[in-house]
C-alpha positions in Angstrom: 0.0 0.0 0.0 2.9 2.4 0.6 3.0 2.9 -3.2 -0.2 3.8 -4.1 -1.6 5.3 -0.5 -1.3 8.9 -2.2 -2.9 8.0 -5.7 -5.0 6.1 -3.3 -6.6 10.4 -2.0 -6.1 11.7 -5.2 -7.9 9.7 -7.5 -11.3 10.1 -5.6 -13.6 13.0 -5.8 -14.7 12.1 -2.1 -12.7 13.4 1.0 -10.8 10.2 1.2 -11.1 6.7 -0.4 -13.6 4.0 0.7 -13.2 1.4 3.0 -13.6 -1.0 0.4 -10.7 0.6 -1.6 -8.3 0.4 1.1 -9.2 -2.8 2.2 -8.6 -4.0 -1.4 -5.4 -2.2 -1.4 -3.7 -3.1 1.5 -4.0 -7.2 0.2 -4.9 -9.1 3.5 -8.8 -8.3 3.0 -9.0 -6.2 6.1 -8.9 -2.7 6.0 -7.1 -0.1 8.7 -8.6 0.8 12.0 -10.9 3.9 11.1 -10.7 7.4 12.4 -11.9 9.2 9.8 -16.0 8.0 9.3 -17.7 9.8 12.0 -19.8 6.2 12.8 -21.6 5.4 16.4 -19.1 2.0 17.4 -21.4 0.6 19.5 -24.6 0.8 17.3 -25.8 -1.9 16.0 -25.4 -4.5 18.9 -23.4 -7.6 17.9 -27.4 -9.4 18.2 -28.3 -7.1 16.0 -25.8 -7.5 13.4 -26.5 -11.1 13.7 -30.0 -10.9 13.5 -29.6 -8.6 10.3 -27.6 -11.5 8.8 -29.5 -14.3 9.4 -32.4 -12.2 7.4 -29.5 -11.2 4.6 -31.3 -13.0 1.7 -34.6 -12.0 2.2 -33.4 -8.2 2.6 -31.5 -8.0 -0.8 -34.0 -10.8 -2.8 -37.1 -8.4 -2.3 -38.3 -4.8 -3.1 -38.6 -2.5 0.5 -42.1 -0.7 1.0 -42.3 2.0 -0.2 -41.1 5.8 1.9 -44.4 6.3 3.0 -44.4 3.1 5.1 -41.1 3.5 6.3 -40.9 7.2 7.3 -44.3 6.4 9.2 -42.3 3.8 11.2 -39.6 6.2 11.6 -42.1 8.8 12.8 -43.7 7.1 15.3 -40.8 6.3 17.0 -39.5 9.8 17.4 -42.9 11.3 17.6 -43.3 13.5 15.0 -46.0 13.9 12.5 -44.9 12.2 8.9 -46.4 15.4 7.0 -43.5 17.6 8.4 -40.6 14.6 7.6 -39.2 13.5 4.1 -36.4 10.5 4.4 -34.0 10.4 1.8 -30.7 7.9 0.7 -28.1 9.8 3.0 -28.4 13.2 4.4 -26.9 14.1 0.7 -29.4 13.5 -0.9 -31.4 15.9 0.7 -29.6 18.7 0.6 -29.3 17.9 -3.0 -33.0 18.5 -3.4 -32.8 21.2 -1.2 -30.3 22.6 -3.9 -32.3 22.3 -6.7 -35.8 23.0 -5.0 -35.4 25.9 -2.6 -31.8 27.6 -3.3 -32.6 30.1 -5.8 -30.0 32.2 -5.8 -27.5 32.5 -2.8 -26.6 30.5 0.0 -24.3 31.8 3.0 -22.5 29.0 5.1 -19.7 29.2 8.1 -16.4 27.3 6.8 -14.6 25.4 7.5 -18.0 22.6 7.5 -19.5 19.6 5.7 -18.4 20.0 2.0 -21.8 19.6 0.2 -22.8 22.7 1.6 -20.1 24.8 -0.2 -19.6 22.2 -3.0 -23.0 21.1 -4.3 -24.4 25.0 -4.6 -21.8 25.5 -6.2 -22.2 22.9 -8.8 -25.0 24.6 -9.7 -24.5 27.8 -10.4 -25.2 29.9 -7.0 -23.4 32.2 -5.1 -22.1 31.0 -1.8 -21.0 33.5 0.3 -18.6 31.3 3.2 -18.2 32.8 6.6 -14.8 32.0 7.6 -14.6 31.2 11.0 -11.7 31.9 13.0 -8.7 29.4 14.1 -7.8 32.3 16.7 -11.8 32.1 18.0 -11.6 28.2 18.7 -13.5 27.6 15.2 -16.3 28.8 17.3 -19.4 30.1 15.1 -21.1 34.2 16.4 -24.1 34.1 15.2 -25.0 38.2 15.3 -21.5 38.3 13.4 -23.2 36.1 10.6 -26.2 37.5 11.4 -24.4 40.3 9.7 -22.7 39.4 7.5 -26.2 37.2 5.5 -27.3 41.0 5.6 -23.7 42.8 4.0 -24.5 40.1 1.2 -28.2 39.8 0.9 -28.3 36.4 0.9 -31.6 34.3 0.7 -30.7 31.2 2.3 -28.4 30.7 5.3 -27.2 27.7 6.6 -25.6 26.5 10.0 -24.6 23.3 11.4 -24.3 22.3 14.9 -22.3 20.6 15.8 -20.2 22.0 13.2 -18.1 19.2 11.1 -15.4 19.0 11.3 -14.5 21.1 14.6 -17.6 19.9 16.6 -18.5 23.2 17.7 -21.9 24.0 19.4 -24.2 26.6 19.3 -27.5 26.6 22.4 -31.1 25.8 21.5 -32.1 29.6 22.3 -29.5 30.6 20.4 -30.5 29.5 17.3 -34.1 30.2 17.8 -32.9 33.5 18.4 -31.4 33.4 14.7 -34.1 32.2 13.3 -36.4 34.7 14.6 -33.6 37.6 13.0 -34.0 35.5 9.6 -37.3 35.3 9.0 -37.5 37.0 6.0 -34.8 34.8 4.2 -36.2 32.3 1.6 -34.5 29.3 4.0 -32.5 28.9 7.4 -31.2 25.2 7.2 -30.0 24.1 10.9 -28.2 21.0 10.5 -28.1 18.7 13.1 -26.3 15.4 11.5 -24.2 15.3 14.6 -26.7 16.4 17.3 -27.9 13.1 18.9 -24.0 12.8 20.3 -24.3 16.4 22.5 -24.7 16.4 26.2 -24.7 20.2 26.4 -28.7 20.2 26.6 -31.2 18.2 27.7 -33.2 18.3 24.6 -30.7 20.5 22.1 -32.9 20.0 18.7 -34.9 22.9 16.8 -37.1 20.7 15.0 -40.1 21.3 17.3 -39.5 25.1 16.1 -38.8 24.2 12.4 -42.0 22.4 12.0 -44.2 26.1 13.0 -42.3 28.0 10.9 -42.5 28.7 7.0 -38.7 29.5 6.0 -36.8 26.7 8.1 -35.4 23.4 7.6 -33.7 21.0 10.0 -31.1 18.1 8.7 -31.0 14.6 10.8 -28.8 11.8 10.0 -29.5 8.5 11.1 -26.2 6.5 9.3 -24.0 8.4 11.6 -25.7 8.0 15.3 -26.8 4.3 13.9 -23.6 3.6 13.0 -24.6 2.4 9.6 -23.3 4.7 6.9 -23.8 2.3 4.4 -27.6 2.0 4.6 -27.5 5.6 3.6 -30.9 6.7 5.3 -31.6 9.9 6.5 -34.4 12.7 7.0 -35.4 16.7 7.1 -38.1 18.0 9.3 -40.1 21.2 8.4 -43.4 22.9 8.2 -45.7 20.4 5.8 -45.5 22.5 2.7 -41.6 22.6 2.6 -41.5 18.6 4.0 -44.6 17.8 1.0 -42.6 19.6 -1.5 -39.3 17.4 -1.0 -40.9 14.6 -0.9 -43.1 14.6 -3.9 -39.4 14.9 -5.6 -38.4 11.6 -4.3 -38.4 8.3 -6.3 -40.9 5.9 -4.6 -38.0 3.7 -3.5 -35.4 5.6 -2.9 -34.9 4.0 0.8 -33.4 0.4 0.6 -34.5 -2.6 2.1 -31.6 -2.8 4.8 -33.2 1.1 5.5 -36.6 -0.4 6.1 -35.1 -3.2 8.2 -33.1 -1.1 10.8 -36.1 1.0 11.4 -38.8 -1.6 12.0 -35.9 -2.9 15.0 -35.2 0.1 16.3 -38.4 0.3 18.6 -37.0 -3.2 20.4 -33.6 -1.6 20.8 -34.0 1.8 22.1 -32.2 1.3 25.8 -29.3 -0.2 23.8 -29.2 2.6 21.4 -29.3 5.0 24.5 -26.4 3.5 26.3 -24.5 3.7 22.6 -24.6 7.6 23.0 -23.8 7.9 26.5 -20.5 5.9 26.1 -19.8 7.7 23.1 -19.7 10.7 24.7 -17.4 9.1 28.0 -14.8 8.1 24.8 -14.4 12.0 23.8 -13.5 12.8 26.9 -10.9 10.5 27.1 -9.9 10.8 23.8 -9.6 14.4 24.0 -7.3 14.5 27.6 -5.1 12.0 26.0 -4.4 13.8 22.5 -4.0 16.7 24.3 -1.2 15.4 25.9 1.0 15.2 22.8 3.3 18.0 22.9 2.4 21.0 20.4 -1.1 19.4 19.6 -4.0 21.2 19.8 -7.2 19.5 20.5 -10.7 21.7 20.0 -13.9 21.4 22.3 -15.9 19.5 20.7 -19.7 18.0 20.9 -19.8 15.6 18.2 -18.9 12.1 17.7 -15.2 13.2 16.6 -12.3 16.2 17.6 -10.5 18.9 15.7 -6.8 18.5 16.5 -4.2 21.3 14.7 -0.6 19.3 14.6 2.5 20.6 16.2 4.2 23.1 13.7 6.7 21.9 11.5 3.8 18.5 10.8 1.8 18.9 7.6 -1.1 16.4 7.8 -0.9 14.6 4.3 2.7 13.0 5.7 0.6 12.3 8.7 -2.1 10.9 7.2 0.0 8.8 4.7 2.6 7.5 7.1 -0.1 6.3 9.9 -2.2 4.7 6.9 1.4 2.8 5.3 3.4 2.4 8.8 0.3 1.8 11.4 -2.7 0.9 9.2 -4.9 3.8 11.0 -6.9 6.1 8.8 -7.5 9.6 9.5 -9.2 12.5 8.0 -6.8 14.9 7.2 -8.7 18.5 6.8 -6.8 19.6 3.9 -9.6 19.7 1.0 -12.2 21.6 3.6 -12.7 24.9 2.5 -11.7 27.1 5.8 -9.2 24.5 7.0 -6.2 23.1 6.1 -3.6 20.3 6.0 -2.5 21.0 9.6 -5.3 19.4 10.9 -7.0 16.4 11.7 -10.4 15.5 12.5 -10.3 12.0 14.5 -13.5 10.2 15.3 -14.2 8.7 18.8 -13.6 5.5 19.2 -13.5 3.0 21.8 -9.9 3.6 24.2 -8.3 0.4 23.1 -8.3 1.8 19.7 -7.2 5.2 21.2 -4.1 3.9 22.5 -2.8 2.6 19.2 -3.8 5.8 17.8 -2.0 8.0 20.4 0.8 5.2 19.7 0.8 5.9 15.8 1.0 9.8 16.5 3.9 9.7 18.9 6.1 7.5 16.5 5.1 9.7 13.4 5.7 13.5 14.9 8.9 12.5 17.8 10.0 9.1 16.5 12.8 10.5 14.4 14.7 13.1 13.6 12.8 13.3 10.2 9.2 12.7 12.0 6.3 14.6 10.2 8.3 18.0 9.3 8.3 18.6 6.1 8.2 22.1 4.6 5.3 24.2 5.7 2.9 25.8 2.4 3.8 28.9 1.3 2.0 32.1 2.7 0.3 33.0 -0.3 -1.5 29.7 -0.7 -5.1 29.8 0.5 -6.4 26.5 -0.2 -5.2 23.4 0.0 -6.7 20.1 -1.5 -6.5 16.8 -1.0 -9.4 15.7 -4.6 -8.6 17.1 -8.2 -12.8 17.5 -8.3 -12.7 20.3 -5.3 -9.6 21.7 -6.6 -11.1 21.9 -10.2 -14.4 23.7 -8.6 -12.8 26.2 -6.5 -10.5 27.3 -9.5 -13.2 27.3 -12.0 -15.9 29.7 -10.0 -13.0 31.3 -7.2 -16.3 30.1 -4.9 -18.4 32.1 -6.0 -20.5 29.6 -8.2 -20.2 31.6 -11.1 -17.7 30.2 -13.6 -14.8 32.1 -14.9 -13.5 32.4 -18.3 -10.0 33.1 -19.2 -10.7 36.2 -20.7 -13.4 37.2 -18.7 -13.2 40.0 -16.3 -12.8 39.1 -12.6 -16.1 39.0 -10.2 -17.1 42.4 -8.7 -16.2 43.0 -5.0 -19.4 41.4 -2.8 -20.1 38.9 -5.3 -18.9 35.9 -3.6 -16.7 35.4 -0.3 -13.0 35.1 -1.6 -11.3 31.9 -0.3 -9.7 31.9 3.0 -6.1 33.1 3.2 -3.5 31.5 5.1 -3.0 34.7 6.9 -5.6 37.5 6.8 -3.6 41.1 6.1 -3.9 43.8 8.5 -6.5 45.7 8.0 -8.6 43.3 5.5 -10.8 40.5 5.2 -13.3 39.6 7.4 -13.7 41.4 10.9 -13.0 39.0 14.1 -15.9 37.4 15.2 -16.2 39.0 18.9 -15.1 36.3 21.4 -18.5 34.0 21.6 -20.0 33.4 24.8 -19.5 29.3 25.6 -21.9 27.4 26.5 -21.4 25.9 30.1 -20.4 22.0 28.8 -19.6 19.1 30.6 -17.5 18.1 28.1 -13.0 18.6 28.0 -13.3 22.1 26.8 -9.3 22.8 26.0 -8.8 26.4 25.2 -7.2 26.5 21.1 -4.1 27.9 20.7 -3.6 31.0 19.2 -2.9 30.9 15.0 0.6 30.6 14.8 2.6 33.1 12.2 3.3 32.6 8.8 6.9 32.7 9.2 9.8 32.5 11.9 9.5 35.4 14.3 12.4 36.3 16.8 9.9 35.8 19.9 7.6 32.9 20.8 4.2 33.1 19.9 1.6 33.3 22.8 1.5 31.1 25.7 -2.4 29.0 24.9 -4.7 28.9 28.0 -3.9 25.3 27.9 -1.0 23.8 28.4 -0.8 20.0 27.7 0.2 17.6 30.6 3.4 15.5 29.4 1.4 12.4 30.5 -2.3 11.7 30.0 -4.4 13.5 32.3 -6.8 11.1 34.5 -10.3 10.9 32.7 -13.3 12.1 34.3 -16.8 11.0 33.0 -19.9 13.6 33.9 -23.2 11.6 34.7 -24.7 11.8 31.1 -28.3 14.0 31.5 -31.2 11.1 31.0 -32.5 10.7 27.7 -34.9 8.8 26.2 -34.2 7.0 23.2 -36.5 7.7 20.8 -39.3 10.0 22.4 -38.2 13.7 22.2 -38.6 15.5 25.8 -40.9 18.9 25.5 -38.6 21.9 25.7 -38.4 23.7 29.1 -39.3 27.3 29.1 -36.2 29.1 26.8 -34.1 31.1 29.2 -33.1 34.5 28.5 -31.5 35.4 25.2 -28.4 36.7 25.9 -27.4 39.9 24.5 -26.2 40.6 21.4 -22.8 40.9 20.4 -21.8 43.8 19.0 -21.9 43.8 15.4 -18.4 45.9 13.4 -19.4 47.5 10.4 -19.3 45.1 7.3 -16.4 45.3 5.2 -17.7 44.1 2.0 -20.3 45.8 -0.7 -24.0 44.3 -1.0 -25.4 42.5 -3.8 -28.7 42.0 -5.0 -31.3 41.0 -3.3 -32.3 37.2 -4.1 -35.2 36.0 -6.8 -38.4 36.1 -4.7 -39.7 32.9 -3.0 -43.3 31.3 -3.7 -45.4 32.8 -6.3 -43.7 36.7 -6.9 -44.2 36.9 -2.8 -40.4 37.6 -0.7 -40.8 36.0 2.6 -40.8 39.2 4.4 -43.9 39.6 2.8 -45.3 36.5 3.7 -44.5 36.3 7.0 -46.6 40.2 7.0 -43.1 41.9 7.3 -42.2 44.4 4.5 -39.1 45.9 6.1 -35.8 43.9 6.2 -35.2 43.1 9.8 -32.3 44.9 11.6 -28.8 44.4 10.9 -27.5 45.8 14.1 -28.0 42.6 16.3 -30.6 39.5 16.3 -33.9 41.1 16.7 -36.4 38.6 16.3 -39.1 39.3 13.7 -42.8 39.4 13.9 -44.0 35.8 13.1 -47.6 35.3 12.5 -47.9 31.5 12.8 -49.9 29.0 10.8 -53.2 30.2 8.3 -55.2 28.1 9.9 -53.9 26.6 13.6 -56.3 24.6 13.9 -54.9 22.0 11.1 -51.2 22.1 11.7 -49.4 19.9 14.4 -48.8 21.2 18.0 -45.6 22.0 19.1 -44.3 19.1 20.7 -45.4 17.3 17.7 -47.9 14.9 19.1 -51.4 16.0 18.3 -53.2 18.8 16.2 -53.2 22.0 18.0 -55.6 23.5 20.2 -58.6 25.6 18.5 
């Protein structure tokens, strides 16, 4: 394999290759201990997997029901009403649809994040406008900050992800209702929440109670990642019934699998089991996290997903890394390279259970102290701003400078505010993006190491900064919080939402407007159909007027359970 491990990244338009690539590479017909799928390890049981097996020929002989049947199993687990859900074949999927349904013209997303959000607009012609967030901030996303910038830009749809992949930052339930109340004149506010069922910040963190009352707002699950069963590729949005009806009437009849339909018709018989998945899960990251941060000059970001952002030591660049624990320790990990936002210093490791954490830990300390040669190689240049791991993302970012307008050769450059220009390796003084004010963190129970400051883009006479953190030379002894109680498939009602907290304050944009973007649903903007005519405030997350449903009395409640109260 140590041939062909680095044709192995660069001949696939994904992030990295299969498993079933490298496990046909490496000759011995098993592949390398994974750290780079984001997968639940405990979920399915090892009864479960068995019981999936001894039904293997029936599953792939026959045709599944069709999406109707199995989304109205699905929905009466988790108790939502199957009007305001459309399953698709992987999260993907839907945000393809999304794409092409509801993204007219512009989309605004915080990078560094899940590539189809910068990558499949893109593909089709729209503007995205990315939101760089900053190393020096922890990654960490201010919302009034993007509040602001959405409104510098005009953009229609905005999207945020919490936790954010791949730094696993977190933003509070109130929080985010908060933003959706600001952007309620936007065509769509996508929240997604792929990696949400692995948080223990909140007792009940999810927005899809509020998604499902209001007419502009989509929310994202996954069910491969918290299942641990990527390879069914199943997942599902949540929103009011009209935006839910009009995904769905898009989807193929069958575009759900058999092993799809399977897993859910078991899940009701395995919910305590699924339960305890989670809560172990989340005992593993902290763990994980005290003993990468014991590695001298790593970095390791709080995180509330199933995986942490780790920067490498200076002097490491994260494709050696990558290769040489894939060739020399047959460990696979994501290296961040190809994310727009990020780059090839760091790592984003998925949780696993500590026996495989010790070999990983292991790996690391051969590959960056082993030698004299270890990982260093020379750093990128200063003036590079992106770098790629996949010809296709390369090929996208040059063709339309991410903008999602393509450029010709003779063609004259895109206008200043047309598109967010691709993150620098070092921002000049007095340009780019204003830094995000320091974001208020939410009280976790989670290893919250403070990041380390960006470090310089070339040698400077005196040390950089001291971090907050300093890293124990040995592991530090793990601690494991009692996990708040959670049931496994029936969603708690929200307590009361506590008091907002104030608004950061918001620095003058820096970049020109654009156009406002193609009106939504029949020649009506969403101001307008919400009874606003005024754009909302840009100085701050005001929420909006919202006038609920046409008729209340035929919408579900909002905990989902019932029609509401006439």
């Amino acid at each position: 394999m140590a041939g062909n491990v680095t044709s192995l990244f660069r001949g696939t338009a994904a992030h990295s290759p299969s498993m079933a690539a490298l496990t046909r590479e490496g000759g011995d017909g098993t592949g390398p201990v994974d750290f780079c799928i984001p997968c639940n390890p405990y979920f399915p049981t090892p009864a479960m997997f068995e019981e999936m097996a001894s039904r293997l020929r029936e599953i792939v002989t026959y045709y599944p029901s069709s999406a109707d049947t199995i989304t109205g199993e699905l929905c009466s687990l988790l108790q939502l009403p199957p009007q305001c859900v459309a399953m698709g074949n992987g999260s993907t999927e839907l945000i393809t649809w999304i794409d092409h349904l509801l993204v007219r013209e512009s989309l605004a997303v915080p990078v560094p994040t899940f590539g189809r959000w910068t990558d499949q607009p893109m593909e089709t012609g729209k503007r995205v406008d990315m939101f760089p967030l900053q190393e020096a901030n922890g990654f960490a996303l201010d919302l009034a900050q993007y509040a602001e910038f959405i409104r510098a830009r005009s953009t229609r749809v905005a999207v945020v992800c919490n936790p954010n992949n791949p730094d696993g930052g977190y933003l509070r339930r109130q929080q985010l209702v908060q933003f959706m109340d600001a952007m309620a004149d936007l065509d769509l506010v996508v929240v997604d929440e792929s990696f949400l069922e692995f948080a223990d910040a909140e007792a009940e963190p999810s927005v899809v109670q509020e998604a499902m009352l209001r007419p502009n707002v989509i929310v994202l699950r996954s069910l491969g990642k918290n299942f641990g069963l990527h390879g069914v590729r199943f997942g599902y949005l949540v929103a009011n019934p009209a935006l839910a009806g009009k995904v769905r009437s898009m989807l193929p009849k069958w575009n759900l699998n058999s092993f799809a339909e399977h897993v859910v018709f078991m899940l009701k018989e395995h919910g305590a089991e699924y339960a305890r998945s989670l809560q172990q899960v989340r005992r593993d990251r902290l763990e994980m996290a005290s003993h990468l941060s014991a590695l001298p000059g790593l970095t390791v970001y709080p995180s509330q997903g199933n995986f942490l952002f780790v920067r490498l030591p200076v002097g490491a660049e994260g494709t050696v890394v990558r290769d040489r624990m894939l060739t020399e320790h047959r460990i696979l990990v994501r290296e961040c390279g190809n994310k727009i936002g990020s780059s090839s210093r760091f790592l984003r490791l998925v949780v696993r259970p500590q026996v495989d954490v010790r070999r990983l830990v292991s790996g690391l300390e051969q590959v960056l102290y082993g030698s004299r040669r270890g990982a260093a190689v020379p750093e990128l240049g200063t003036g590079t701003s992106y770098s790629s791991g996949t010809a296709a993302v390369d090929r996208l970012v040059s063709e339309t400078n991410g903008a999602g307008v393509r450029l010709t050769a003779s063609g004259p450059a895109p206008a200043a505010g047309t598109g967010m220009p691709l993150p620098a390796a070092v921002t000049p003084a007095g340009g780019g993006m204003p830094m995000p004010a320091a974001a208020q963190p939410a009280p976790l129970p989670t290893f919250t190491p403070a990041p380390a400051p960006a470090p310089a883009p070339a040698p400077a006479p005196t040390p950089p900064p001291q971090p907050a953190f300093t890293p124990a030379p040995a592991p530090q002894p793990a601690f494991t919080p009692v996990p708040a109680p959670q049931p496994a498939f029936t969603p708690v009602p929200p307590p009361a939402p506590a008091p907002a907290p104030a608004p950061t304050p918001i620095p003058a944009a820096a970049v020109a407007p654009t156009p406002p973007g193609v009106p939504a649903r029949g020649g009506l903007t969403a101001a307008q159909v919400r009874g606003m005519t005024a754009p909302a405030p840009a100085a701050g997350l005001t929420p909006a007027p919202a006038t609920g449903w046409p008729n209340a009395q035929s919408w579900p409640n909002a905990a989902g359970t019932g029609q509401a109260a006439g």
